[in-house]
N, C-alpha and C positions, 0 to 999 in steps of 0.2 A: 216026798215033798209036794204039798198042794200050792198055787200061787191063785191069789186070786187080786186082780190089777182094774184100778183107779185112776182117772185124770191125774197124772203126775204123781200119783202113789201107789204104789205097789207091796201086797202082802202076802208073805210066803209062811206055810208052815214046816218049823221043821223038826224031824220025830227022833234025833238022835245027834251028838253033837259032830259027827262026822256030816251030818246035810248043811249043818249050822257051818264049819269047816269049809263045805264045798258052795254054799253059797255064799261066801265072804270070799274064795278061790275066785267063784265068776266075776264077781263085781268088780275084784282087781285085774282079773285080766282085762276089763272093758275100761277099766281108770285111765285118765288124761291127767296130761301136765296142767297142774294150777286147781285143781278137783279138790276143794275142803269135806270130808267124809265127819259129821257130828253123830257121835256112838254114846247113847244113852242107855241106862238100862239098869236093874238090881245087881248089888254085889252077886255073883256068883251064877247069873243068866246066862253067859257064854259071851261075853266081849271079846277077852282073849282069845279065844276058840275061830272068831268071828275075825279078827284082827291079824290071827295066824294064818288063816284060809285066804285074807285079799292080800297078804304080803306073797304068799304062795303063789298066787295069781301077779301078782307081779314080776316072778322070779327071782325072789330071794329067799334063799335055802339056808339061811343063819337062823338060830333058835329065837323067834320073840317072844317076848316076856312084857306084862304091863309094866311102865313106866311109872311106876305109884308113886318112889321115892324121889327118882329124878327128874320126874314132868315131862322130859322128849327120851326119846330113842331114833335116833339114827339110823337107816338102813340103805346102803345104796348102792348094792349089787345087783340090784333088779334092773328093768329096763328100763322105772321111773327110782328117784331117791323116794324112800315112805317116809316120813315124820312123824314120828308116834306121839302123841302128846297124852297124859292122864293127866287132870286138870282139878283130881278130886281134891287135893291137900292143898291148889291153891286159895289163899287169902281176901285177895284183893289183884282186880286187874293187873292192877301194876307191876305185878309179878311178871306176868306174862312177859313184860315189854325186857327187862331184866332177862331172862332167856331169850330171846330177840326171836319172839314167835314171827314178827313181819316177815323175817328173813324165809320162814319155812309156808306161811301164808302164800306169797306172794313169791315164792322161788319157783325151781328147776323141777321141782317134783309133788306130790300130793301128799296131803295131811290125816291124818284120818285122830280126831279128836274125842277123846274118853269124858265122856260128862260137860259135854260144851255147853250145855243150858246154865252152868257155873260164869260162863263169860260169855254169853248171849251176846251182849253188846259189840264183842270183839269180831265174830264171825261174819265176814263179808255174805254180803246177799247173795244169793243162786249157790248156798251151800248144799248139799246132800245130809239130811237128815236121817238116822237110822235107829230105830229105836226096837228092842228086845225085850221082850216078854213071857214070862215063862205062860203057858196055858195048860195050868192042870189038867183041867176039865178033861183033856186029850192025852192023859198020861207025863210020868213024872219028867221024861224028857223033852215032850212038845214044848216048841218055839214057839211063838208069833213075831217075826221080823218083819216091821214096815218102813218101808222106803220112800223118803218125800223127796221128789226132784228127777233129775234127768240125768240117768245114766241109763237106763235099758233101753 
């Protein structure tokens, strides 16, 4: 795994979905109460992967799975609750309000949001942006994760 870090952004590569795994592990063990995590990225880049890795870092040992059909996932055996949110199938904001995202926004535990550039508008400022990329170039498994904001 290469990192190479930016005034508030930081870019990691990584060569195998177990780096992708293990740095999505670190970030949640460094995660705070109240922390909105925005996860962009192509079908099939490693969200999940990613998403498995900071639940893991939080210390929850239950299976995660993207929330595709049901929009949140619940988890909160860890040391913070996680809020899974995939946000691909939703419509129109107002959905969001109808599953009472404020309540997981602005609750007991941190969010980590699948396609939030879908409800842009919704995401409080000083979010953590996270965006994944495959980079050929580097082989079929190379990442490029960049991290916009303040968690390292």
């Amino acid at each position: 795994m290469t990192v190479i870090e930016k005034k508030m952004e930081t870019e990691w590569k990584t060569y195998c979905s177990q780096e992708t795994f293990q740095l999505g592990k670190r970030l949640g063990e460094r995660a705070e109460k109240g922390q909105i995590f925005c996860l962009s990225g192509d079908l099939g880049v490693g969200k999940t992967v990613f998403v498995q890795g900071f639940a893991a870092g939080l210390g929850i040992t239950e299976p995660v799975n993207s929330p595709t059909f049901t929009i949140l996932q619940e988890y909160r055996e860890g040391r913070l609750p996680l809020y899974h949110f995939d946000v691909y199938r939703i419509g129109h904001e107002e959905e969001m309000e109808e599953i009472g995202y404020e309540d997981c926004f602005f609750g007991d535990g941190v969010c980590m949001v699948e396609w939030a550039e879908l409800i842009q508008s919704l995401i409080p400022e000083g979010a953590i942006w996270i965006c994944i990329e495959k980079a050929l170039a580097e082989g079929f498994d190379c990442r490029r994760i960049t991290v916009k904001g303040t968690i390292l």
